[in-house]
C-alpha positions in Angstrom: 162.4 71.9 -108.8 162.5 69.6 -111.9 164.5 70.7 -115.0 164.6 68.9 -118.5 167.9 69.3 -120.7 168.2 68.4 -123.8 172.1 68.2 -125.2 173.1 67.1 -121.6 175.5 64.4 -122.9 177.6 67.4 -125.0 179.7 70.4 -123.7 177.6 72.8 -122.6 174.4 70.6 -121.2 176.9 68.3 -119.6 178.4 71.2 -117.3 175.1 72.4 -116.7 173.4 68.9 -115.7 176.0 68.7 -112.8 175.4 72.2 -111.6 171.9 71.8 -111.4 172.4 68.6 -109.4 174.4 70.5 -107.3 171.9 72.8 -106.6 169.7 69.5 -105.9 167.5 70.1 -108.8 165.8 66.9 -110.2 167.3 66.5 -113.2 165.7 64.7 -116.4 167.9 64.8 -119.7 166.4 64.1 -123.2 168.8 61.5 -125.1 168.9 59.5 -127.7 169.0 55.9 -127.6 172.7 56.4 -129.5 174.0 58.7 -127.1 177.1 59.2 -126.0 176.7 59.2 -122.1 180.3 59.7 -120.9 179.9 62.9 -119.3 176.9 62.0 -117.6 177.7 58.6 -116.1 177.5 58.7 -112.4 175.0 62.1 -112.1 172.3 61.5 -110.3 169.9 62.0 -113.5 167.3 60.4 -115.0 167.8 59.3 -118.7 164.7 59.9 -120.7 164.8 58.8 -124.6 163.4 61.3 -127.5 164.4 63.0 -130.4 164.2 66.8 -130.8 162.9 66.0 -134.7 160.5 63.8 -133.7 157.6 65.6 -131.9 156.0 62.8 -130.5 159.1 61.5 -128.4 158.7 64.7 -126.5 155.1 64.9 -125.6 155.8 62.9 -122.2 159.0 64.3 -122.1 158.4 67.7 -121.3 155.2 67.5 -118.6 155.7 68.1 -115.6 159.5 70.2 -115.7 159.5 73.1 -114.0 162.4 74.3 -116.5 163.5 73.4 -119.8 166.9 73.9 -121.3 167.3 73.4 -124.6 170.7 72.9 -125.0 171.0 70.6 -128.2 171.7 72.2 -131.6 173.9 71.0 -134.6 177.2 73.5 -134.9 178.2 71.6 -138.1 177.0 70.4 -140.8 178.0 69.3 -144.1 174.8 71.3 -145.6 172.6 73.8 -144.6 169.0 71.7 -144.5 170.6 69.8 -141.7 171.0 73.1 -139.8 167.9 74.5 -140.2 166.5 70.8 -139.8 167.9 70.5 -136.0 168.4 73.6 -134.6 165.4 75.7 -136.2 162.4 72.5 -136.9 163.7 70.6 -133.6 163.3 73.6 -131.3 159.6 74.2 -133.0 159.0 70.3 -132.3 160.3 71.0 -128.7 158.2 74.6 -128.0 155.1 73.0 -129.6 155.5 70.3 -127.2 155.7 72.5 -124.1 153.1 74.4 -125.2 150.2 71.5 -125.5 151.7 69.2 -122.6 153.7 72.3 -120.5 151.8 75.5 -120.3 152.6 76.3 -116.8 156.3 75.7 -117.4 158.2 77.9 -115.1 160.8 78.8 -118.1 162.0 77.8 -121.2 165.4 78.5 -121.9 166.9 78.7 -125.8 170.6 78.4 -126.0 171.4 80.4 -129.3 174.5 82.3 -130.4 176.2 85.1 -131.2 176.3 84.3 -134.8 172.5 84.5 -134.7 173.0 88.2 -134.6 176.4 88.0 -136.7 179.7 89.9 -136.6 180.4 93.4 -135.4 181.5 95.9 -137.6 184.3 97.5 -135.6 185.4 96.9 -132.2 182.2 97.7 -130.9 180.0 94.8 -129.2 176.7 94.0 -131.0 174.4 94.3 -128.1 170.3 93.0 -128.1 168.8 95.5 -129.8 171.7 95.3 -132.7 169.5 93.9 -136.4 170.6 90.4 -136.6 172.7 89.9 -139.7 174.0 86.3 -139.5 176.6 85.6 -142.1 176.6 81.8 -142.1 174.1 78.9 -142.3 174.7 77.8 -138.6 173.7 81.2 -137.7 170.7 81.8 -139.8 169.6 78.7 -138.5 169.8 79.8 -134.9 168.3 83.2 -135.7 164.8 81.5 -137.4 165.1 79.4 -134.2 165.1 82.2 -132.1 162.0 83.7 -134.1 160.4 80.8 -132.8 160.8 80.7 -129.5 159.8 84.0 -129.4 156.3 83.0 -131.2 155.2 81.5 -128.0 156.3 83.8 -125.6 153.1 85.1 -125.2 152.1 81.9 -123.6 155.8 80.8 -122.4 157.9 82.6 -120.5 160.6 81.9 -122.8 164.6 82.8 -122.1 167.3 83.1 -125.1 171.1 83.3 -124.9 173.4 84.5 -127.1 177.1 83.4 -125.8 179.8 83.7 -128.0 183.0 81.0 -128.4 182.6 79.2 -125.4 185.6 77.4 -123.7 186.5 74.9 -121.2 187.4 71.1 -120.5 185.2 68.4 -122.7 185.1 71.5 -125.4 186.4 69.5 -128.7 186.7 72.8 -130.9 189.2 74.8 -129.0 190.8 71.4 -129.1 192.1 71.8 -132.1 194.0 75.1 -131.6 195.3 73.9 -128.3 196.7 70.6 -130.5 197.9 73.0 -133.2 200.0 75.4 -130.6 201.1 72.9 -128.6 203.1 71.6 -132.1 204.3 75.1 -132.6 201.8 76.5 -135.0 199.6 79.3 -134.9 197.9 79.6 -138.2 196.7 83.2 -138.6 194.4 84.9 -141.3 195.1 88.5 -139.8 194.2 90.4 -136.4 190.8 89.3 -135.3 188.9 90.3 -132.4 186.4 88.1 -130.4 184.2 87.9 -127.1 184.6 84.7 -125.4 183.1 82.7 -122.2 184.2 80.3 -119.6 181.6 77.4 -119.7 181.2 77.5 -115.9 180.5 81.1 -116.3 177.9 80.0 -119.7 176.6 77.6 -117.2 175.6 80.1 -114.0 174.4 82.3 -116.8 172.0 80.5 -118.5 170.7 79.3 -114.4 170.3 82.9 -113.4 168.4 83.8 -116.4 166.0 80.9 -115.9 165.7 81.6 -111.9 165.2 85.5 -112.7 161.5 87.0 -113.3 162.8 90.0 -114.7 164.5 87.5 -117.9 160.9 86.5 -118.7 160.5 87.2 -122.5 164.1 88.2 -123.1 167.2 87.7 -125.0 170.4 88.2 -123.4 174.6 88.3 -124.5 177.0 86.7 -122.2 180.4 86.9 -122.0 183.3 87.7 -120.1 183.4 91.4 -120.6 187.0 91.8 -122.1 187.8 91.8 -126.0 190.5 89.0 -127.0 192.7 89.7 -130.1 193.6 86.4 -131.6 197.1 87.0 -130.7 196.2 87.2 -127.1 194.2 83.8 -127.2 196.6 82.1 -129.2 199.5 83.5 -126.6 197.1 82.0 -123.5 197.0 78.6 -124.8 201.2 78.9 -126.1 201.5 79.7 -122.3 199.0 77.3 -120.8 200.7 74.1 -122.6 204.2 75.5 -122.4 204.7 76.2 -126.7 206.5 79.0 -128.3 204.4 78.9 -131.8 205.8 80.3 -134.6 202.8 82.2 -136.7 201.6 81.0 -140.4 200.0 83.7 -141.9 197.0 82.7 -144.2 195.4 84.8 -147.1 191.4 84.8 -146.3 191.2 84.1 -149.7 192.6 81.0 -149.1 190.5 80.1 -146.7 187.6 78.2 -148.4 189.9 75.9 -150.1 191.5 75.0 -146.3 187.9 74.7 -145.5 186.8 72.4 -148.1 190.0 69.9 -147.5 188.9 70.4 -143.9 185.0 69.1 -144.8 186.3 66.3 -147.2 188.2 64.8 -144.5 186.8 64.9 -140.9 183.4 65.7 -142.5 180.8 67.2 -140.5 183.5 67.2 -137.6 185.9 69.6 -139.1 186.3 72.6 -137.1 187.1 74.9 -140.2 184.0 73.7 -142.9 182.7 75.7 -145.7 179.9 77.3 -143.0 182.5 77.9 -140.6 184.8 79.7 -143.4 182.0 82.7 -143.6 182.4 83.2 -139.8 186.5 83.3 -139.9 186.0 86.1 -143.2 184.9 88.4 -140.6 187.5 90.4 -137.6 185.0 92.0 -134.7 183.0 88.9 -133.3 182.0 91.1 -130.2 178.9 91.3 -128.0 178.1 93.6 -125.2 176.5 91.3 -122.5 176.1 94.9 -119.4 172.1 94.0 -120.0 172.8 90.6 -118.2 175.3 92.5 -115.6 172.9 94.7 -114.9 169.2 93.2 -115.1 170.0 89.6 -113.9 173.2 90.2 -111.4 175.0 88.5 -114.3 178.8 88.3 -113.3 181.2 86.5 -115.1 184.3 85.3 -112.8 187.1 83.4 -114.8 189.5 85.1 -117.5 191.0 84.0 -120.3 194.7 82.8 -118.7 193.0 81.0 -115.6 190.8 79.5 -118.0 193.2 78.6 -120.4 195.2 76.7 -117.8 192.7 74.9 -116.2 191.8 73.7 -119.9 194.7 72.4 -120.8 195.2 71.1 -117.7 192.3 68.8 -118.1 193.3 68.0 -121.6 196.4 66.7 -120.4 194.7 64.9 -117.4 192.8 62.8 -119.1 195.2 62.4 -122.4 193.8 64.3 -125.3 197.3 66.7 -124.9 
């Protein structure tokens, strides 16, 4: 089987270029001529160049895969035409693509978000069928990229997945609280409640769902299963690089001004931005993912202390700790 990724030099498409190897797919993965390749090197992949904005770089990309995995979004962004730019008008470039070079494409699989559908309102998990409400501009963006998709799935048979806060090794956003409590800091704006996901567990996911008939057509939650408080997360990484954090307590309505020193500085790499801040205003950021358990075999396999561990493990292995 051939499959085509595009974000396979980043988190997510990285991990799941070397498990489709494994599985001795041939692999193809869409980069730019300025990518980053580190997490690639030494895969046995073929590099082919395009651009998800410009349509034409993908007309010969996309014949001939038997599965495509778009991977490759923008999470920030200093405004929000970039974000509906890359992740909304490159998936349409991408889809459009498929469907005048690709019609017989086995699957094509759209890596969205939770914040596509938006927060909870109490400690119940959003589920599939819950009215997107998307509170930020990364989210809307995902959301009209979802719409999308789902425009061609008539002709496609078109896959979406909605993870929330993914986790793992090579994951530079959970970076920064790991940094923060391994200095004995665990900045708080009050009790929060969040679903999360291992990325090897994303990874098998988001393989299932393209491998399974029945996912034809379909949008489907992942996570882990449990509810994390952000004491409990903040008390797995204190224990998994060996901290005792003392807690900072932030107003929320201090929050956009941390966010805009945040955006100033590290720019579109700040992990708290102005976009970000509309996420973090909200406490339940839940989602039911039982339709994957129980349509697709879906079964999640590492918690949140194994997971932890093994992350900062490999943070200290390779010197970012």
């Amino acid at each position: 089987m051939k499959a085509l990724i595009t974000g396979a030099t980043g988190f997510i498409g990285s991990y799941l270029a070397e498990e489709l190897v494994k599985r001795r797919y041939t692999v193809l993965c869409l980069v730019r001529k300025t990518s980053d390749l580190r997490w690639i090197e030494g895969l046995d992949v073929k590099l082919i160049h395009g651009d998800c904005l410009e349509r034409e770089s993908l007309l010969n990309a996309v014949v001939e895969s038997d599965y495509i995995f778009h991977i490759a979004g923008l999470t920030k962004a200093t405004n929000e035409k970039d974000f509906f730019a890359v992740n909304a008008g490159g998936t349409e470039n991408l889809i459009r693509a498929v469907a005048e070079k690709n019609p017989n494409i086995k699957r094509f699989i759209y890596l969205s978000s939770l914040a596509a559908t938006g927060p909870s309102h109490d400690r119940t998990p959003v589920n599939e069928d819950t009215e997107p409400k998307p509170v930020s501009a990364y989210g809307k963006s995902k959301l009209e990229a979802e719409h999308i998709v789902l425009r061609y799935k008539g002709g496609i048979p078109v896959t979406i997945i909605r993870p929330p806060a993914v986790y793992g090794p090579r994951d530079r956003d959970f970076f920064t609280f790991f940094k923060m409590l391994k200095k004995g800091i665990f900045l708080c704006w009050g009790k929060c409640y969040y679903s999360l996901l291992y990325v090897d567990d994303l990874v098998k996911g988001i393989i299932i769902s393209a491998e399974n008939e029945k996912a034809g057509g379909k949008t489907y939650n992942l996570s882990d299963g449990k509810i994390y408080s952000n004491y409990e997360i903040a008390e797995a990484i204190a224990s998994a690089v060996g901290s005792k954090p003392i807690r900072i307590n932030i107003p929320k309505a201090l929050m956009p001004m941390f966010a805009g020193i945040g955006q100033k500085f590290f720019k579109r790499h700040a992990i708290l931005n102005k976009d970000r801040a509309k996420d973090f205003q909200y406490p339940y950021w839940l989602c039911d993912s039982s339709k994957a358990n129980n349509e697709l075999g879906f079964l999640p396999k590492i918690g949140i202390k194994e997971g932890m561990k093994w992350t900062a493990d490999w943070y200290r292995i390779h010197q970012w700790l």
